[in-house]
C-alpha positions as CSV (number, residue, x, y, z in Angstrom):
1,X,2.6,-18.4,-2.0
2,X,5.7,-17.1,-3.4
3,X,7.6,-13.6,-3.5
4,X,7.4,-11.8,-6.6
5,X,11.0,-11.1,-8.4
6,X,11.6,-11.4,-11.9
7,X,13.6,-7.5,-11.7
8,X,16.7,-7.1,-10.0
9,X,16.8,-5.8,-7.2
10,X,19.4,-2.8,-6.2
11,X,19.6,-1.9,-2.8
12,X,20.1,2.2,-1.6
13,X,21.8,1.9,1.3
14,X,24.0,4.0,3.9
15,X,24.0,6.1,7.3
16,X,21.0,7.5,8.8
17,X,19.9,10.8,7.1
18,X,22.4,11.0,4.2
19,X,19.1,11.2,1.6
20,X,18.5,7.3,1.0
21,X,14.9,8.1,0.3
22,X,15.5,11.2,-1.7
23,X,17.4,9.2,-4.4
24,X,14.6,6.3,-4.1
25,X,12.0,9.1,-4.9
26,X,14.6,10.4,-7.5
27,X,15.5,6.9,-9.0
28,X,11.7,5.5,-9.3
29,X,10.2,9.2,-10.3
30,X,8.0,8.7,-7.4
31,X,7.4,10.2,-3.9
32,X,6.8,7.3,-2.3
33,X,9.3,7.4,0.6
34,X,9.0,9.9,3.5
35,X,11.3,12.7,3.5
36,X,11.9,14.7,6.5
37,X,14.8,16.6,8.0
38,X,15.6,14.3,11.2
39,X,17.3,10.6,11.0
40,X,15.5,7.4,11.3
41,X,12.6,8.1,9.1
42,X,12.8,4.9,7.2
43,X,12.5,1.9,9.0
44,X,11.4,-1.0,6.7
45,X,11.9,-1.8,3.1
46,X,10.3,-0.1,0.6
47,X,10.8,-0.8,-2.9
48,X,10.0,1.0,-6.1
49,X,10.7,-0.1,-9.7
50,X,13.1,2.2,-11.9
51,X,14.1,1.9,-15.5
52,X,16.7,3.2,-16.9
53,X,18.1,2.5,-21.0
54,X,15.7,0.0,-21.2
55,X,16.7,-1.9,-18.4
56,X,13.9,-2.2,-15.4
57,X,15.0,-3.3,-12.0
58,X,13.4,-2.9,-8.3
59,X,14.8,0.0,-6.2
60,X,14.8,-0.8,-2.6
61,X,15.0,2.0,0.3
62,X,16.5,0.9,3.5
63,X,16.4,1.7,7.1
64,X,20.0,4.4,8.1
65,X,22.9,1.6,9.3
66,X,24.1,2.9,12.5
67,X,26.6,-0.1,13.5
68,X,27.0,1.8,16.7
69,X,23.3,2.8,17.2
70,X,21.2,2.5,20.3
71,X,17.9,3.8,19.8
72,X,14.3,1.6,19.8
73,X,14.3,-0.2,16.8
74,X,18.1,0.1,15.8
75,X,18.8,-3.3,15.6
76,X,15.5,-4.6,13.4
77,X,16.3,-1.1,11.1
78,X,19.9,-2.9,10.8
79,X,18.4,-6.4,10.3
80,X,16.3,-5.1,7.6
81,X,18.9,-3.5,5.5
82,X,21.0,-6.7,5.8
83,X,18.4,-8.2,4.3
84,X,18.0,-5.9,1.4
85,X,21.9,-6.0,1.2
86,X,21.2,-10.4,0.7
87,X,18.9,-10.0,-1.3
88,X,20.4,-7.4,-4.1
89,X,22.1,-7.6,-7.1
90,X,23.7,-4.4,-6.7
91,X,24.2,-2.4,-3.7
92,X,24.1,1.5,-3.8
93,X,26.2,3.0,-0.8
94,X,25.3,6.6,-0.2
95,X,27.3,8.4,1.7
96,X,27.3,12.8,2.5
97,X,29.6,14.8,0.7
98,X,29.0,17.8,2.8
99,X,30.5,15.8,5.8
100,X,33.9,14.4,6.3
101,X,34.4,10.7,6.1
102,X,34.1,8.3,9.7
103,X,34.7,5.5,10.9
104,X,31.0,4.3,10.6
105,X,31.6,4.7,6.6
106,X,34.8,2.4,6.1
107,X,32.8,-0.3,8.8
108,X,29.2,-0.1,6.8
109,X,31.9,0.0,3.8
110,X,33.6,-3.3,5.0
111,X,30.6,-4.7,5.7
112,X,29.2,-3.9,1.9
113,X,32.9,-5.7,0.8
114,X,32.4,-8.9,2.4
115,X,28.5,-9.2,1.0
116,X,30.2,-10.0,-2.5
117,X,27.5,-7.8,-4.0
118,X,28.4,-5.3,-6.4
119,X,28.8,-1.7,-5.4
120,X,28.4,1.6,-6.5
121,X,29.7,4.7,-4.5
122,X,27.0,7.2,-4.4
123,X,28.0,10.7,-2.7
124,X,25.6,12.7,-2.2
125,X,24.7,16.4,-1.8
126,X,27.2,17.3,-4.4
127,X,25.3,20.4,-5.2
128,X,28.3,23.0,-4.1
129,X,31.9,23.4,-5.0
130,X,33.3,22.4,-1.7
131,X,31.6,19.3,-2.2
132,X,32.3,18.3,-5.3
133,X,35.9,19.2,-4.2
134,X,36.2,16.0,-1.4
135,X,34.4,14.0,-3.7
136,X,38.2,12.2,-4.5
137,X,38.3,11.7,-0.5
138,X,36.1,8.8,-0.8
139,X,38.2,6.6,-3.1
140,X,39.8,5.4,0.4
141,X,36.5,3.5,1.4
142,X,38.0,1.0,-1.2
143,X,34.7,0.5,-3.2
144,X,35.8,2.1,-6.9
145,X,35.4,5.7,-8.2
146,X,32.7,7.2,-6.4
147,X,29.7,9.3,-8.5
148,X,29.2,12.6,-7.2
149,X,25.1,13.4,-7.4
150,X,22.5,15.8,-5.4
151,X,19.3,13.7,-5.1
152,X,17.5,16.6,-4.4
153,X,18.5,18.8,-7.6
154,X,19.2,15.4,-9.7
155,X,22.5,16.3,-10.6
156,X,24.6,13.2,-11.2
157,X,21.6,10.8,-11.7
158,X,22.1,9.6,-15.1
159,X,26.2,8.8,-14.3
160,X,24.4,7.2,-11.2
161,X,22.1,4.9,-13.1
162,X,24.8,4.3,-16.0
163,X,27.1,2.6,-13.1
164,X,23.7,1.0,-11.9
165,X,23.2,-0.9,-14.9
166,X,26.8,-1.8,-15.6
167,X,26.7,-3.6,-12.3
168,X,23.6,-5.7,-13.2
169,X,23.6,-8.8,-13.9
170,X,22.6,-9.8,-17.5
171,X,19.1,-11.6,-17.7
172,X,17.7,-13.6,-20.7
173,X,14.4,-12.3,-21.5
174,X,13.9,-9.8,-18.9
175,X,11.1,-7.7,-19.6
176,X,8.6,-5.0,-17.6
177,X,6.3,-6.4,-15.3
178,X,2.5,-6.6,-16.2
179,X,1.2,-4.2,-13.3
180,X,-2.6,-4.4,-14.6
181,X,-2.5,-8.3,-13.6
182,X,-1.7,-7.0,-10.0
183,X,-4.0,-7.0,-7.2
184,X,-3.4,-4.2,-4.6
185,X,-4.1,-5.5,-1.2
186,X,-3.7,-2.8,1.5
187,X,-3.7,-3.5,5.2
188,X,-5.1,-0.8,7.5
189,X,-6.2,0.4,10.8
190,X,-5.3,2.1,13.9
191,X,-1.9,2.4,14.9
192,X,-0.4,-0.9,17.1
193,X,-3.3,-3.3,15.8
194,X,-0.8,-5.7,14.7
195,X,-0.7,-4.4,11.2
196,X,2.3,-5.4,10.2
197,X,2.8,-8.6,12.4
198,X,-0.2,-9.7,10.6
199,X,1.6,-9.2,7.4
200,X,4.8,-11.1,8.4
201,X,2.4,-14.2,9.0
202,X,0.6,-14.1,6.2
203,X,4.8,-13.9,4.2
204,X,5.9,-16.5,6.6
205,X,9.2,-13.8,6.3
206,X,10.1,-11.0,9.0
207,X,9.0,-8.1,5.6
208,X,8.4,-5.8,8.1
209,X,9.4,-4.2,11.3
210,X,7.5,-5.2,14.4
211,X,7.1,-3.6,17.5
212,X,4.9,-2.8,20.7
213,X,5.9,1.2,19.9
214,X,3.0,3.0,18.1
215,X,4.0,4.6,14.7
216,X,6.8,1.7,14.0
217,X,5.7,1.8,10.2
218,X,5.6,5.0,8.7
219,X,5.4,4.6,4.8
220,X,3.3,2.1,2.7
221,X,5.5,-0.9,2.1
222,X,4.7,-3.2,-1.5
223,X,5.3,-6.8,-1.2
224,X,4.6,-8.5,-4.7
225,X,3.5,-12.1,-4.1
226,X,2.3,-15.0,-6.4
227,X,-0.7,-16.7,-4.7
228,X,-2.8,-19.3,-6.4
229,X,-1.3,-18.2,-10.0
230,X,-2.6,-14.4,-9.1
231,X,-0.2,-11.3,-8.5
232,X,-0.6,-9.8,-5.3
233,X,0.8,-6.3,-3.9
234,X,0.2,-6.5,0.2
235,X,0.7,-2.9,0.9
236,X,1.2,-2.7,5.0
237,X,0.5,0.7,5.9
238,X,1.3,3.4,9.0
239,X,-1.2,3.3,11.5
240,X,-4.5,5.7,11.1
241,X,-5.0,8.8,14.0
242,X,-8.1,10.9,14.8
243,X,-7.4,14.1,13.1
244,X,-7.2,16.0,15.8
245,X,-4.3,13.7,17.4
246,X,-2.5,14.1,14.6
247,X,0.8,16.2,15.0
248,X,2.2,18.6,12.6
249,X,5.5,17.3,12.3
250,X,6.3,16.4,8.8
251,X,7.0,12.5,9.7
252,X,3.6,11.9,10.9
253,X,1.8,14.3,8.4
254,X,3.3,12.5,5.4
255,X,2.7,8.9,6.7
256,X,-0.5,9.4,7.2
257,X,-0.8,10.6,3.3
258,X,0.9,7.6,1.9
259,X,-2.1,5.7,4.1
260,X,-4.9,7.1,2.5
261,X,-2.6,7.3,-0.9
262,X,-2.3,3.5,-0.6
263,X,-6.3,3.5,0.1
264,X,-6.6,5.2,-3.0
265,X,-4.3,3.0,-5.4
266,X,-5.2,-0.5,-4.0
267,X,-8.6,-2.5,-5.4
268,X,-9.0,-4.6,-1.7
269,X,-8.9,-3.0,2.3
270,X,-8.3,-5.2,5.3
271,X,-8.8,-3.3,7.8
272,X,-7.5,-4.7,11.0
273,X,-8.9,-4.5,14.5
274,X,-7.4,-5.4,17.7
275,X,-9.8,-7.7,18.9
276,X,-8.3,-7.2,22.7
277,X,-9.3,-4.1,23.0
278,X,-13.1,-4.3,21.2
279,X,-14.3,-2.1,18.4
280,X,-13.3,2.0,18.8
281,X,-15.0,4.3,16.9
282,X,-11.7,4.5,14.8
283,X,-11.9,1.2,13.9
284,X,-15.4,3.1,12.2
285,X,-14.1,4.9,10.8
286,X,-10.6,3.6,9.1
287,X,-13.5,1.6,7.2
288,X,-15.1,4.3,6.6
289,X,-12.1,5.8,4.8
290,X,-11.8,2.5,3.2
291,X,-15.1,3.0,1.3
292,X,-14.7,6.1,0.6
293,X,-11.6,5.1,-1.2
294,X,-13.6,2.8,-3.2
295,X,-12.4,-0.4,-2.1
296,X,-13.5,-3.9,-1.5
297,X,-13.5,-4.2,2.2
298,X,-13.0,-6.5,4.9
299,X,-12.4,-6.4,8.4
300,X,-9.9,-8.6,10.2
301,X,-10.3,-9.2,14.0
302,X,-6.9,-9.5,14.7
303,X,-5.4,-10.7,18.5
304,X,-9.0,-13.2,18.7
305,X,-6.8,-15.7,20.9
306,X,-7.0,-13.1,23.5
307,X,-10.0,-11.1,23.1
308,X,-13.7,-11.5,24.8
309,X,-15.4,-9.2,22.0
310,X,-19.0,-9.8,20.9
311,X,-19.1,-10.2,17.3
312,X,-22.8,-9.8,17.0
313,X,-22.4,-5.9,18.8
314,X,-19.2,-5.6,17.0
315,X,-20.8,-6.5,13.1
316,X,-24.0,-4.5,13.9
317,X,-22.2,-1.2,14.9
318,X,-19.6,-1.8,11.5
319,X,-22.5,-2.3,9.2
320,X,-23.9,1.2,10.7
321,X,-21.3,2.9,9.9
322,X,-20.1,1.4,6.3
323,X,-23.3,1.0,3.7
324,X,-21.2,-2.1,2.0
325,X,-21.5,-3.9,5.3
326,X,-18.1,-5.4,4.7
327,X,-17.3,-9.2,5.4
328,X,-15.2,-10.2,8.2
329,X,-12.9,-12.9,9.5
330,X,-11.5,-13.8,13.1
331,X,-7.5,-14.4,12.9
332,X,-4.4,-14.1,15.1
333,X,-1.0,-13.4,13.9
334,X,0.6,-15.0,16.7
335,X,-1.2,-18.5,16.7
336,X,-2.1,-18.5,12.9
337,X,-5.7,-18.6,13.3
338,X,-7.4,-18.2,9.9
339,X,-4.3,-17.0,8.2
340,X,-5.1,-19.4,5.3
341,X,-8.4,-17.9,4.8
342,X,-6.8,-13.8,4.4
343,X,-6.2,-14.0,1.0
344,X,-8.8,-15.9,-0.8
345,X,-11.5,-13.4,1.0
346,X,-9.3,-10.8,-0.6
347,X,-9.3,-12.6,-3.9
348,X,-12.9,-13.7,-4.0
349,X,-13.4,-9.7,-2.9
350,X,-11.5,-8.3,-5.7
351,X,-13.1,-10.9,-8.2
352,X,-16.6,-9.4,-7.1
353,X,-14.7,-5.6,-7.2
354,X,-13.9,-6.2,-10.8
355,X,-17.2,-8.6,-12.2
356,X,-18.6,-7.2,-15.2
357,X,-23.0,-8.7,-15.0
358,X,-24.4,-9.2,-18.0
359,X,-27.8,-6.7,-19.0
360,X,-29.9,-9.3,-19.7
361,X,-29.6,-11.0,-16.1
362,X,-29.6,-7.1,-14.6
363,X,-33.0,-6.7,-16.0
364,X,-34.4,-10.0,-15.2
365,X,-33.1,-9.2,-12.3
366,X,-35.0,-5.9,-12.6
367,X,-38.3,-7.2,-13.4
368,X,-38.7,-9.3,-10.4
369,X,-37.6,-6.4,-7.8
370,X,-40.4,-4.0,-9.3
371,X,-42.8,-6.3,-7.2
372,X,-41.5,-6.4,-3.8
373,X,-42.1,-2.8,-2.8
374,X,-44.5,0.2,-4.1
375,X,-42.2,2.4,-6.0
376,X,-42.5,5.9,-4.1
377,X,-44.8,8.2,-5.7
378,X,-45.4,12.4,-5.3
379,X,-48.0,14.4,-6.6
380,X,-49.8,11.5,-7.6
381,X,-47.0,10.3,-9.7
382,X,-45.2,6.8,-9.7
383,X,-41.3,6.0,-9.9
384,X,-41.2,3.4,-12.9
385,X,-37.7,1.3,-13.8
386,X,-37.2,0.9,-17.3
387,X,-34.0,-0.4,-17.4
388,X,-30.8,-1.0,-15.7
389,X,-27.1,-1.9,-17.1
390,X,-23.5,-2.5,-15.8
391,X,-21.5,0.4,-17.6
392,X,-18.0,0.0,-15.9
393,X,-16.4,-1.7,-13.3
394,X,-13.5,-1.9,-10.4
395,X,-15.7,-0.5,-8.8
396,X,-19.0,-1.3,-10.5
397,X,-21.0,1.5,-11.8
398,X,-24.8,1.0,-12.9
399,X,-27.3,2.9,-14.7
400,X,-30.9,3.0,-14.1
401,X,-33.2,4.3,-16.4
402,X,-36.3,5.6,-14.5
403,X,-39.1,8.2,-15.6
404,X,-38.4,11.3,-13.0
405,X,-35.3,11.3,-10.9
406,X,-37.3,13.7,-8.8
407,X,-39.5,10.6,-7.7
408,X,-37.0,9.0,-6.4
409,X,-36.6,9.1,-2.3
410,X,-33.4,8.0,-0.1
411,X,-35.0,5.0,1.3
412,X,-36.3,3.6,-2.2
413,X,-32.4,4.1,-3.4
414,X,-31.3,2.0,-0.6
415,X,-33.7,-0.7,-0.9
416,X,-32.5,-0.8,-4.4
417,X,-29.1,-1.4,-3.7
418,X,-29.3,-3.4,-1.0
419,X,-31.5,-6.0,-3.4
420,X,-28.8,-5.7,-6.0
421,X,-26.1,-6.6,-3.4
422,X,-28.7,-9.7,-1.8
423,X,-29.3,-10.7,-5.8
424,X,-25.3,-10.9,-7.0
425,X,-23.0,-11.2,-3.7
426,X,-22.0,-7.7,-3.9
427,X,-21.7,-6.7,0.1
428,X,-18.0,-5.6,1.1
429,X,-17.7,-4.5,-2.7
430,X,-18.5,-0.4,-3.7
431,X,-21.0,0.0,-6.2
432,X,-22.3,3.4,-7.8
433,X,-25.8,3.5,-9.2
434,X,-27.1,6.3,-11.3
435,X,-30.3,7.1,-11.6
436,X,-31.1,9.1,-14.8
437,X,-34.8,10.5,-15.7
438,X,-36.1,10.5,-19.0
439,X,-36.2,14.2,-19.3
440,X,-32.5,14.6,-18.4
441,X,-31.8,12.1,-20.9
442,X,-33.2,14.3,-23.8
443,X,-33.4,17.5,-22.5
């Protein structure tokens, strides 16, 4: 398994809460990175792809650089954007314009001189004339002119991304990434399940922040691998709350959206459990959101080197809730149990997500279930299959041609799809089945 990273990468980087994550949002013409008035919002990495004059390189937000900084997590944040700093081809140091220059600056600013990476000057919030008047000031951090913009208006960004690409290096044959050979893995559950840890072991690399404090990860972080000749996004996401314990405050309000946001864009759901503590009924129902997504689904009983859970009770109660009755594996992120096995249930997951069966098998297929249970019948009337056949997929979507929708009852539609599930390995995998009547058909 490798890391993905054919673009360049350029790094957005500076003090806590000078808009870092505005200009990713601006740069990648996304709004994929929290936003929210108080500092320390973004933690880990998160990266977004930008192009700009036909040039396409990886944007990467970073975690505030407080050198000084004492707060939980300050020293991972910091660790983080070192890495992103390692890692870059070009460095973008945003700095406030509104706000006169310290001495955290010229140190984050020293510290940017002696990566050897090159550097562009971002000042930011150049969106009034008193700002745009110290914009000169910062020529004494010593890193070349600096580029007045305002993230939030996008004044500036073009100058911005001209100095951006400048600063690249020059890369025979680099070309736009093939995002429709990607599969999107997302990793969910309640918050402090060991979400993220889990991630980290299945990278072998500290990707993400980890920490006994609930809510550490609070945006959906991409990680593009290569794994057995197959592209693969992990998407580790912030932890999922009851709705009525979730706060108001914009920080948790938004995290949880990029959450079910992530749900939404990715093909495959693990959802994670802690083992330690036994299934909750949020457990339930964060796979329960995952199938409502329409996702492949899996459940990962994570922590199993310390847990006394019965899997029998445990399965039973998930295949109440979730209709796909989903598969499931037991792992630990601290011991490695089962690591090896993550992925290829993903990948054999997302290969079922994504099959395409042929009609004639679907209606040999067909043919046999007819005679395994009376079709339901009212008024004297019979349900009769005619036909059935695949007509999209990721997720799959069937037809059924019958005689009268009306005869059809809630338990016969079950049956039904539980058979086609037994008949081509589909549990864990959504499936739609429509079943049209004759006299909708040509009414």
């Amino acid at each position: 398994m490798t890391r993905v990273s054919t673009l360049p990468r350029v790094a957005v980087v500076g003090y806590p809460n000078v808009g870092k994550s505005t200009l990713f949002n601006r740069l990648t013409g996304t709004r994929d990175a929290v936003v929210a008035p108080e500092s320390g919002v973004t933690r880990d990495r998160k990266e977004g792809r930008a192009e700009w004059v036909g040039r396409w390189f990886t944007v990467v937000d970073t975690g505030g650089i407080d050198l000084q900084g004492e707060e939980p997590l300050s020293d991972q944040v910091r660790g983080q954007a070192r890495l992103a700093i390692a890692e870059a081809a070009v460095v973008v140091f945003v700095v406030d314009g509104k706000v006169d220059i310290g001495p955290q600056e010229h140190e984050i600013a020293d510290l940017l001189r002696r990566s050897r990476v090159p550097v562009v000057l971002a000042v930011n919030k150049i969106d009034t004339r008193l700002a745009e008047e110290k914009l000169h000031d910062f020529w004494q951090l010593g890193l070349g002119e600096p580029t007045g913009v305002s993230a939030e208006h996008g004044l500036g960004i073009g100058d911005l991304l001209d100095a951006v690409v400048r600063a690249l290096p020059l890369q025979e044959g680099e070309q736009e990434e093939d995002g429709s050979a990607v599969v999107d893995v997302a990793i969910v559950g309640r918050p402090n399940v060991g979400k993220s840890s889990l991630v980290n072991a299945l990278l072998g690399d500290e990707r993400v922040i980890v920490s006994p404090i609930p809510g550490t990860t609070r945006d959906a972080i991409d990680t593009l691998i290569e794994y057995r000749g197959r592209h693969v996004n992990l998407v580790d996401t912030a932890g999922l709350r009851r709705k009525g314990r979730r706060t108001t405050t914009d920080v948790e309000y938004y995290s949880t959206l990029r959450t079910i946001k992530a749900l939404e864009r990715s093909d495959v759901a693990l959802v994670v459990v802690d083992a330690s503590e036994g299934l909750v009924d949020l457990d339930l129902q964060v796979a329960y959101e995952a199938q409502r997504a329409a996702c492949a689904t899996a459940i990962l009983f994570n922590k199993w080197d310390i847990t006394t859970t019965d899997l029998q009770t445990a399965t039973a109660r998930i295949y109440g809730k979730v209709q796909m009755r989903p598969p499931w594996l037991t792992v630990s992120a601290v011991t490695g149990r089962k690591l090896g096995e993550v992925l290829p249930l993903a990948l054999d997951l997302y290969e079922r997500y994504s099959a395409r069966i042929p009609t004639a098998d679907l209606n040999r297929w067909l043919e046999e279930i007819k005679g395994r249970r009376d079709p339901p019948q009212k008024a004297g009337k019979s349900l009769k299959l005619f036909y059935i056949v695949q007509y999209d997929h990721s997720p799959l979507r069937f037809k059924v041609q019958v005689n009268a929708r009306a005869l059809l009852t809630r338990s016969y539609a079950y049956f039904f799809e539980n058979r086609l599930r037994d008949a081509y390995g589909l549990w864990g995998v959504p499936l739609v089945i429509d079943f049209e009547g004759k006299e909708e058909r040509y009414s």
